[in-house]
N, C-alpha and C positions, 0 to 999 in steps of 0.2 A: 504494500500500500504506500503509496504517496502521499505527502505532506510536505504545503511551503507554507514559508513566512516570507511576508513585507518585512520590510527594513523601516523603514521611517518610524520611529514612532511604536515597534513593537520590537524587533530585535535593539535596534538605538533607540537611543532614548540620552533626554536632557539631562544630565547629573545633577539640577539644581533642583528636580520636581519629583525623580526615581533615583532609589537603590541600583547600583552598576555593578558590573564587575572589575576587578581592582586594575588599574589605568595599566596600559602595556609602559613599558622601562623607554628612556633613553634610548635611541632616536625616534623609534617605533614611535609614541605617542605624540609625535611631530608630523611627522606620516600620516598615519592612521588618527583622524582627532575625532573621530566617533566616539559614542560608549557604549558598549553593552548594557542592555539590563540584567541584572541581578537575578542570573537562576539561566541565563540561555545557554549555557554552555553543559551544565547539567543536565538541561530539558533535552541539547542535542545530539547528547551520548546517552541518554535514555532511551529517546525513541530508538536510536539506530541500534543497541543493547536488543531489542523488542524487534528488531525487522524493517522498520519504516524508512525507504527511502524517505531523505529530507535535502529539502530543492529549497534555494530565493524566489523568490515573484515580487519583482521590487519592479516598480514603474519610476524610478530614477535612471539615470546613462550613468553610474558608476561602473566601470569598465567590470566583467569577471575577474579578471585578473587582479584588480584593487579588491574587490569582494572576497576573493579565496585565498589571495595574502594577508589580509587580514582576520581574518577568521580562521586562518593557521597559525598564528601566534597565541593564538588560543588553545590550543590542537582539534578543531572545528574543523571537517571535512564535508564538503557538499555533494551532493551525487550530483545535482543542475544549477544553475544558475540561468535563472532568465530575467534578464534587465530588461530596459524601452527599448534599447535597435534590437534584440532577439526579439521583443512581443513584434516590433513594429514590422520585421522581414518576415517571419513565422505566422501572425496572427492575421495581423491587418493587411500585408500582403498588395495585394494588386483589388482588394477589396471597395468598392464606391462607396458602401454605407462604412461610417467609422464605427469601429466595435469597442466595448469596455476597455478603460486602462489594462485589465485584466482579465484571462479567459483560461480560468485553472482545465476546464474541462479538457480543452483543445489538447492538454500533455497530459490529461488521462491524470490528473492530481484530484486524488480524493477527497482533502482536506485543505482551504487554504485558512491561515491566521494571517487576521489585519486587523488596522486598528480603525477601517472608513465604511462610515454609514452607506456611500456611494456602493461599495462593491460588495457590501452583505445584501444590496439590493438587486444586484445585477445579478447575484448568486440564484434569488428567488427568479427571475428572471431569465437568464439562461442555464438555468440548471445542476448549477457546481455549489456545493457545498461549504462555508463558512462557519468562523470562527471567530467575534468580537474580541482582542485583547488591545486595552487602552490605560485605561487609568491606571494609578501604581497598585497593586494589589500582591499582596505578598504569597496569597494562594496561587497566582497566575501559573506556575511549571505544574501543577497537580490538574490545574481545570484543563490546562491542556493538553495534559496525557490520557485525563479519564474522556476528553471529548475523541484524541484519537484513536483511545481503544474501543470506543461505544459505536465509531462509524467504522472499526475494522469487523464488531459484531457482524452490523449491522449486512456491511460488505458480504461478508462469508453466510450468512443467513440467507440471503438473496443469490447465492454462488457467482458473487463477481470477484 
């Protein structure tokens, strides 16, 4: 099974508003001036411990490559990465109607976590599956394990 996260706002996050994880060293956090929230890094050797591929769906142009150097200093390994030029060459395409920032189904992703009202909508809407995390909540790595284990139920119940 499949599960991404957005970046903005659910893996990073403002260290003045959320619990992070502790700032990468000298030069590294020069580099990389992002922060983790507090628990991703455990959240993302859990799930993969469990089976789940775990993909980005980030609708920013941060290159892969800035994405999966950074999330190696963590020791954070991603099976995908899909930024805005992979959604825009892959998704949107040679497309006339402009489609969602995001369109988890299209890569067969089972589960996406975000933090925007916009695409828990378009979830209902085109059919792919969401996951609200936003505010700082210190439950947030439990609610979203029990959500990815409830839709790999749910998955294997239905034999997909």
């Amino acid at each position: 099974m499949r599960i991404s996260f957005d970046l903005d706002d659910v893996l990073f996050v403002d260290p003045n508003m959320f619990e992070t994880e502790p700032p990468l060293p000298f030069p590294f956090n020069r580099i990389f001036v992002e922060r983790l929230r507090k628990g991703t890094v455990r959240l993302i050797h859990e799930l993969q411990d469990e089976g789940f591929e775990v993909w980005v769906y980030t609708s920013s142009f941060r290159s892969e490559r800035y994405i999966r150097s950074l999330f190696a200093r963590y020791g954070v390994r991603f099976t995908q990465i899909v930024n805005r030029d992979r959604h825009l060459r892959e998704v949107q395409r040679q497309n006339s109607q402009t489609l969602p920032q995001k369109m988890p189904g299209f890569y067969r992703i089972s589960l996406h976590i975000d933090d925007e009202d916009v695409i828990h909508q378009n979830g209902l809407i085109y059919g792919f599956r969401t996951y609200k995390v936003c505010d700082p909540d210190d439950e947030w790595v439990e609610k979203v394990l029990a959500e990815a284990r409830r839709i790999r139920r749910l998955e294997e119940e239905n034999g997909l």
